[in-house]
C-alpha positions in Angstrom: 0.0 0.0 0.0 1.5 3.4 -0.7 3.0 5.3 2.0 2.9 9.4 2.3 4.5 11.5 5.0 2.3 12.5 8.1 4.1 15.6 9.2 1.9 18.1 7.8 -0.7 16.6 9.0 0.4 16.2 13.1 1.9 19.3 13.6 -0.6 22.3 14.6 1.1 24.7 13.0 1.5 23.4 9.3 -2.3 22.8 9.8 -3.0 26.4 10.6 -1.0 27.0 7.0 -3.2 24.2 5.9 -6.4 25.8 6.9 -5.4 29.3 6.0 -4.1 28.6 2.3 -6.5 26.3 0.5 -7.7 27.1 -2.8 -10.9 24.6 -1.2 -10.6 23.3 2.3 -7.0 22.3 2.6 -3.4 23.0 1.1 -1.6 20.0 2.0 1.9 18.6 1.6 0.9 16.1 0.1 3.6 13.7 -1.5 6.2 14.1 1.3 7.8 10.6 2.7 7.8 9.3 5.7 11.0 11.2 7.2 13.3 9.4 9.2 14.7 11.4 12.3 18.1 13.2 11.5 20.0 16.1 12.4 19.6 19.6 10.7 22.7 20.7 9.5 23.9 24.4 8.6 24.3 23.8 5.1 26.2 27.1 4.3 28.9 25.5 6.3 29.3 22.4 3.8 32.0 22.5 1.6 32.2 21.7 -2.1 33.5 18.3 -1.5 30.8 17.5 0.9 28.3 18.7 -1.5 29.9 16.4 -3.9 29.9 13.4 -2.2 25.8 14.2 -1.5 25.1 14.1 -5.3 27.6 11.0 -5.6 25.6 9.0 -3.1 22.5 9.7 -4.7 23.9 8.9 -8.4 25.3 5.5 -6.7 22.1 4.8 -4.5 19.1 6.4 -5.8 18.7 3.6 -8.9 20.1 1.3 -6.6 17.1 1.3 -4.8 14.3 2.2 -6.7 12.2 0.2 -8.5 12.6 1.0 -11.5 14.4 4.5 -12.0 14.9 4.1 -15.8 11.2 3.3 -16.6 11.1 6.2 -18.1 14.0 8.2 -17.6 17.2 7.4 -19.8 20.3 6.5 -18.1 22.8 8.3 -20.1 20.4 11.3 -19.7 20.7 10.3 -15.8 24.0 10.6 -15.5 24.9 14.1 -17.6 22.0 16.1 -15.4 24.4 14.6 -12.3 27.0 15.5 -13.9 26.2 19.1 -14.9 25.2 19.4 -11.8 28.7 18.7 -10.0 30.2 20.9 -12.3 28.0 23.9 -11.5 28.5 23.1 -7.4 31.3 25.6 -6.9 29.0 28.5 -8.4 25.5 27.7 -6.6 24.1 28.3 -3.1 22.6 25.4 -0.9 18.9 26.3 -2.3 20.0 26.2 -5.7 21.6 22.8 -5.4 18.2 21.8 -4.0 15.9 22.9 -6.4 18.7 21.5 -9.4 18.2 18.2 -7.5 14.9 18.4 -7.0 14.5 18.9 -11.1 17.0 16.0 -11.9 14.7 13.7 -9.4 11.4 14.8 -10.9 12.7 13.5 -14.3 12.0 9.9 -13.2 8.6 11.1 -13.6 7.2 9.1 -10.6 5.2 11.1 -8.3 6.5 9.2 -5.4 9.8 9.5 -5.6 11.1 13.2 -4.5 13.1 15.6 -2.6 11.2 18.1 -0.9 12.1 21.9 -1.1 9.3 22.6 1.3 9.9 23.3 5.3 8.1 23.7 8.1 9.9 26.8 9.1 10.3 28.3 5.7 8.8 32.4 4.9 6.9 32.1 1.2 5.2 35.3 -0.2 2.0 36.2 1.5 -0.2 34.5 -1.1 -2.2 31.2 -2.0 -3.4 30.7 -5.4 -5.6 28.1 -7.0 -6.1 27.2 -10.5 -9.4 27.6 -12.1 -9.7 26.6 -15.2 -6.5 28.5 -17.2 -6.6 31.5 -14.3 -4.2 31.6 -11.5 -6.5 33.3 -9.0 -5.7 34.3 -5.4 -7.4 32.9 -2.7 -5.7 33.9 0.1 -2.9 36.6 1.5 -1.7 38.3 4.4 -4.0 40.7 5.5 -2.7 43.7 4.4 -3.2 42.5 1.1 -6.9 41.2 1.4 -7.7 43.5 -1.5 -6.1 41.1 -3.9 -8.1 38.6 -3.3 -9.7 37.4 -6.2 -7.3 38.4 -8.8 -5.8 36.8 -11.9 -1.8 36.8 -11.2 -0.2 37.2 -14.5 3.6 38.0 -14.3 6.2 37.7 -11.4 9.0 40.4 -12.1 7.8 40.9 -15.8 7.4 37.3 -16.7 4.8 35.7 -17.9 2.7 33.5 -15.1 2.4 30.6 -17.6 6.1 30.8 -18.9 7.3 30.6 -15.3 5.0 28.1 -14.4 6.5 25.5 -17.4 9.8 26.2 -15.3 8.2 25.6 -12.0 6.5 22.2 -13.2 10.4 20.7 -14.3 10.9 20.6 -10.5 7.5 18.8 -9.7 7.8 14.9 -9.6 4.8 14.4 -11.2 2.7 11.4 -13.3 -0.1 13.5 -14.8 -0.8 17.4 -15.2 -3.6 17.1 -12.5 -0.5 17.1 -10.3 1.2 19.8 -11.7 -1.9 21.9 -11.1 -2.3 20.7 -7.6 1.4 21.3 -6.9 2.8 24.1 -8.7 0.1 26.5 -6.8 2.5 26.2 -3.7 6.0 26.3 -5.7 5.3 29.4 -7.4 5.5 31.5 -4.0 8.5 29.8 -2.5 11.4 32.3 -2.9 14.0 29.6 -3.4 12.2 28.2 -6.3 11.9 31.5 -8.1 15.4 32.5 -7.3 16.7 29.6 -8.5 15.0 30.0 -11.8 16.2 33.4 -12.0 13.3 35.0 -11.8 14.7 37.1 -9.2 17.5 38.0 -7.1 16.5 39.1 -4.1 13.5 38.1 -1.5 11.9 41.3 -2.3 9.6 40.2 -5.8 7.3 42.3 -7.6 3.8 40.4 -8.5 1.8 41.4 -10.9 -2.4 41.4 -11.3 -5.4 41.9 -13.1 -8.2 42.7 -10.4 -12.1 42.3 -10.6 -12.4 45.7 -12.4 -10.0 44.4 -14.9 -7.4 46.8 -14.2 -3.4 46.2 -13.2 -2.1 45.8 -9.9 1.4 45.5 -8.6 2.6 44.7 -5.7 6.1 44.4 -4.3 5.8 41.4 -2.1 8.3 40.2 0.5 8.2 36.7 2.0 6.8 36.1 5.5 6.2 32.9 7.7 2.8 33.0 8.0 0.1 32.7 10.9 -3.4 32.6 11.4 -3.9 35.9 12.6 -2.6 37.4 9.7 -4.1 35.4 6.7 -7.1 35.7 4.9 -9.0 33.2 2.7 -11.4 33.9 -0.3 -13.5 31.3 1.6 -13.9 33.8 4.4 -15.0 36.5 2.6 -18.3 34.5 0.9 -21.6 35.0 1.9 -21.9 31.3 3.1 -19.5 28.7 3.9 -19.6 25.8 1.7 -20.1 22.1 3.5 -16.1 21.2 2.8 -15.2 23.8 4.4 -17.6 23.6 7.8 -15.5 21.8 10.0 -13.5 24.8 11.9 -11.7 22.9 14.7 -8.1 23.8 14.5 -7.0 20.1 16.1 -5.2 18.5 13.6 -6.6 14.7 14.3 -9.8 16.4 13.9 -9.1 17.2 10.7 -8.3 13.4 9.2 -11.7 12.8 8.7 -15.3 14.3 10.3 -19.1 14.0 8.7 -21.8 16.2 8.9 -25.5 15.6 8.3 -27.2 18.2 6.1 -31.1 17.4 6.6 -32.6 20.0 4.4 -30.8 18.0 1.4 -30.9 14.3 3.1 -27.3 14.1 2.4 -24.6 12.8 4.9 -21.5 14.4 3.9 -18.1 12.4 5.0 -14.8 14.6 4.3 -11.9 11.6 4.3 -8.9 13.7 4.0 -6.0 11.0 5.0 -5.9 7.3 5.7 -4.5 7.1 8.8 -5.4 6.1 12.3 -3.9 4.7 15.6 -2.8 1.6 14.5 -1.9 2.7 11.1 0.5 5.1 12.6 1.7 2.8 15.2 2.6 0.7 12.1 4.6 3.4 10.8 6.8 4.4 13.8 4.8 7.3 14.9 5.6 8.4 18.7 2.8 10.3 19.0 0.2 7.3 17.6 -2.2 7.4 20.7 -3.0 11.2 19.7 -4.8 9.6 16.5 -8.6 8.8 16.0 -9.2 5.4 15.7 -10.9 4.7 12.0 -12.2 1.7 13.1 -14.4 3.5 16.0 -15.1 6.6 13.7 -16.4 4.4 11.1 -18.8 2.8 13.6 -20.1 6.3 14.6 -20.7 7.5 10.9 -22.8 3.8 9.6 -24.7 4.6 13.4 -25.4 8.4 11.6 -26.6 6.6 8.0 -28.6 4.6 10.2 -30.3 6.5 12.2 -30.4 10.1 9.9 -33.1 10.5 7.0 -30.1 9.6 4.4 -30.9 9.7 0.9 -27.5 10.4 -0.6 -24.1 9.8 0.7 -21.6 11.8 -0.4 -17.9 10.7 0.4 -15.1 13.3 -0.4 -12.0 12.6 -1.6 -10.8 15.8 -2.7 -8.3 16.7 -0.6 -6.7 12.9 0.4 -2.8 12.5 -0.6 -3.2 8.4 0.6 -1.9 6.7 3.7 -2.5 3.6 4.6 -5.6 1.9 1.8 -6.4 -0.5 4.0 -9.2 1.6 6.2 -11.3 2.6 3.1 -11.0 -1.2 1.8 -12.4 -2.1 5.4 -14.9 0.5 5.5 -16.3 0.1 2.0 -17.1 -3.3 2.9 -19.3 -2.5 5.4 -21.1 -0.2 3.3 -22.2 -2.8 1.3 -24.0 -4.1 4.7 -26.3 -0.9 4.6 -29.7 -1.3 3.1 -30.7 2.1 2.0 -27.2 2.8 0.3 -28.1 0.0 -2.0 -28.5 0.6 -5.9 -27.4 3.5 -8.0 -27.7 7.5 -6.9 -27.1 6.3 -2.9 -23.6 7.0 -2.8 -21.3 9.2 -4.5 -17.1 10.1 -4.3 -16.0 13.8 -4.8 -12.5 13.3 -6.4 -10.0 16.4 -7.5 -6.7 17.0 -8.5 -5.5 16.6 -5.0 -6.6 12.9 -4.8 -3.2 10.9 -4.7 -1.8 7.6 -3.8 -4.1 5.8 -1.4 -6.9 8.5 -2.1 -7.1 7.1 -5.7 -7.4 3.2 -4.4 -10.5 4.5 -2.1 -11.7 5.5 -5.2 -11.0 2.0 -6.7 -12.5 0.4 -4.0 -15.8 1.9 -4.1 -16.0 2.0 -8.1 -15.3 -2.4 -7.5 -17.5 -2.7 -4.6 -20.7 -0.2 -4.8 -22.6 1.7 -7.3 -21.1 4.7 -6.9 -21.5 7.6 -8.4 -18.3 9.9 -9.2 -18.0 13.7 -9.5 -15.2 16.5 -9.7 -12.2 16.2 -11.1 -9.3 13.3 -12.5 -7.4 12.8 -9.5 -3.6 14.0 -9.4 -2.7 10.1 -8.6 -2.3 7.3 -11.2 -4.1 4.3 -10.8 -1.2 2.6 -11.9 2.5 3.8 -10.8 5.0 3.7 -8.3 4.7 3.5 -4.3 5.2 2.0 -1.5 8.6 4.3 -0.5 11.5 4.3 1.8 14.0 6.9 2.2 17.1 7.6 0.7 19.5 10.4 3.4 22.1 12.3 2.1 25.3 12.2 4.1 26.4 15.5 4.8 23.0 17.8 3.9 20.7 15.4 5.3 18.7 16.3 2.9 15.8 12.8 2.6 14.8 11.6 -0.7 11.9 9.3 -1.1 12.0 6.7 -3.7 9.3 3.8 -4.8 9.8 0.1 -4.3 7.3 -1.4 -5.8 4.8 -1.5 -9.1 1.4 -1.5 -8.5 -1.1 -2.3 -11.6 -4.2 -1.8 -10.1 -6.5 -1.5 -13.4 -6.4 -1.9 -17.1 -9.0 0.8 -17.7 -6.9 4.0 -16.7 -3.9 5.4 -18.3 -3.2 8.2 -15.9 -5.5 9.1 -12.5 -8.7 8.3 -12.0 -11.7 9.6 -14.4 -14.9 10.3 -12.5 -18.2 9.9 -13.8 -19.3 13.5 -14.2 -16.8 16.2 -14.8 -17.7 19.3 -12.7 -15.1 22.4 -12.5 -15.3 24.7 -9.9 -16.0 27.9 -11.2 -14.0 31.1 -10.0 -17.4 33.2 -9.1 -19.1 30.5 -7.5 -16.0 29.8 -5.1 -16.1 33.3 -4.1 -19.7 32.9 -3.4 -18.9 29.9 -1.1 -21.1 27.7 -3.5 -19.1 24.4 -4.2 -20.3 23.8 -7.7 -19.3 19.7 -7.3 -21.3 19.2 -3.8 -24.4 20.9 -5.8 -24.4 18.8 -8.9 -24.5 16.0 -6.5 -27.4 17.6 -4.3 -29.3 18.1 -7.9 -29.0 15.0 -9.1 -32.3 13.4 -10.0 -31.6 9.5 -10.8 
């Protein structure tokens, strides 16, 4: 089953960034490993030969390890990136040498296997931006910029937003362009990133915009580490709150997963954001597993709500779940089948999106093979078929960790990239700032 970092997830703080940034309900790190515990090192103080025996260890290891590193990648083509790379060490900074690596690793094209050029501690520009349709709209900032809210971005320091955004995507490991989309939202305002594709030199960036009125904005816009009293979101600013995003407890575990019961449209709404619990995270090496829900209790509280609750449809969303552990859903869809009324076609129906990745897209599998399901939203940002199941790779000197696949999973014949629901429905721009979530009311107005 494939495996996904948890750290984004357990610590309060990334959450807040979580809450505070999401084009929808969440912006989550998703496709981060399962880090191991190592020591953070000052890496201005490494010296050229220690940053050459880091790229050396991953040349030697990386397809060592992996699966199958030259599935698609060339080996020749491999090695000279490596080597261009070493050659260019005495001339770049530590965040250059990242983001270079990070773009050699995402050539491997396998979503799974990656090094991360996000922190926890790192200051991006006050921003958070969403794709809908071919827009880049904002959807968040600090508060002194509230009035940008809403806007198209179209150029960073006089280049174009979509030509900087085919540079940002060569550093994405990524399978489909679902991915990219989900992904490259969250690159584009990391100062590293766009420094290292000299798109500017300093911190200090100007940002360009078209507003509601139509008319240019700029803004010079330095980066920040970001909290919740100073952020916010698009989402706050609607008239009404849309059901993703009416679970406001700030507790991370509380996050994972939650349901609500919405009785004017006899629909129970079930958000499953990460497929994790106690035991799945005892399983993993988690110290602080006892802090987790148990799925297995949860689950028993939600079939008591379709029980007992005038349920016509259930609605189970998957928008926002980077995987885990597959196993829960495969248990809980089981007992699904157990329940009378969700029998038959236009009982239950899965929300997918671009942000649906790795064990998110086998829940999806398992309730297209088990149950009538009905599927809106988006293609997920997962393959069906691909790489997973990952283990880390540490750098000797940096520490930087690398995540790598070891194993192949063919899951089904009938998809070439992620998962294709049954109904497309895009969120449109103006009805997210209305708080209407356009693939929650196809659902509601579906007629059988």
């Amino acid at each position: 089953m494939p495996k996904i970092n948890r750290k984004g997830v357990y610590i309060a703080g990334a959450l807040c960034i979580i809450l505070l940034l999401a084009a929808y309900s969440y912006y989550s790190k998703v496709n981060e490993p399962v880090f191991s515990k190592v020591t953070k090192v000052n890496e201005s103080n490494l010296t050229e030969k220690q940053w050459m025996e880091d790229i050396d260890y991953l040349h030697k290891n990386l397809p060592k390890h992996h699966k199958n590193l030259y599935h698609d990648l060339k080996k020749e083509d491999f090695d000279k990136e490596i080597t261009n790379l070493k050659n260019d060490i005495p001339n770049l900074k530590p965040y250059e040498i990242k983001v270079r690596l990070a773009e050699i690793i995402a050539l491997v094209k396998d979503a799974h296997t990656s090094l991360s050029i996000e922190s926890d501690d790192e200051n991006i520009y006050p921003i958070g931006l969403s794709w809908f349709g071919m827009e880049l709209r904002v959807v968040s900032a600090d508060r002194q910029y509230k009035d940008i809210i809403g806007a198209k971005l179209t150029k960073i320091n006089g280049i174009n937003a979509d030509e900087l955004m085919g540079k940002i995507n060569r550093v994405i490991p990524h399978e489909n362009g679902q991915w990219l989309r989900a992904t490259n939202v969250r690159y584009i305002v990391m100062p590293d990133v766009l420094k290292s594709l000299n798109v500017t030199t300093q911190d200090k960036t100007e940002f360009s915009f078209i507003d509601k009125d139509g008319k240019e904005k700029k803004l010079i816009l330095a980066p920040e580490k970001l909290t919740s009293s100073n952020i916010v979101r698009g989402i706050d600013l609607a008239p009404i709150k849309p059901i993703r995003a009416q679970n406001d407890t700030k507790d991370p575990n509380s996050q994972l997963y939650w349901y609500k019961y919405v009785p004017e449209d006899k629909i129970l709404y079930f958000q499953y954001n990460q497929c994790i619990d106690r035991e799945v995270a005892k399983e993993y090496g988690e110290k602080d597993y006892n802090s987790l829900p148990d799925f297995n209790e949860f689950s028993k509280g939600l079939i008591d709500e379709i029980n007992n609750k005038d349920v016509d449809k259930f609605v189970i969303d998957l928008r926002y779940n980077p995987g885990g552990n597959s196993k829960l859903m495969t248990d809980f869809v089981s007992k699904l089948n157990n329940i009378q009324k969700l029998k038959g076609k236009g009982k239950i129906f899965v929300l997918t999106g671009r942000q649906t990745f790795s064990s998110g897209v086998w829940a999806c599998l398992d309730l297209k093979k088990q149950t009538k399901a009905i599927f809106y939203g988006e293609p997920t940002g997962g393959n069906v078929n691909g790489y997973g199941d990952i283990k880390m790779l540490t750098l000797p000197n940096s520490h930087w960790q690398i995540s790598y696949s070891t194993k192949l999973f063919n899951l089904s014949d009938d998809y070439k990239e992620g998962f294709i629901p049954d109904v497309f429905v895009d969120q449109s721009f103006d009805n997210y700032m209305k708080g209407i979530d356009d693939i929650y009311e196809a659902v509601k107005n579906y007629k059988g």
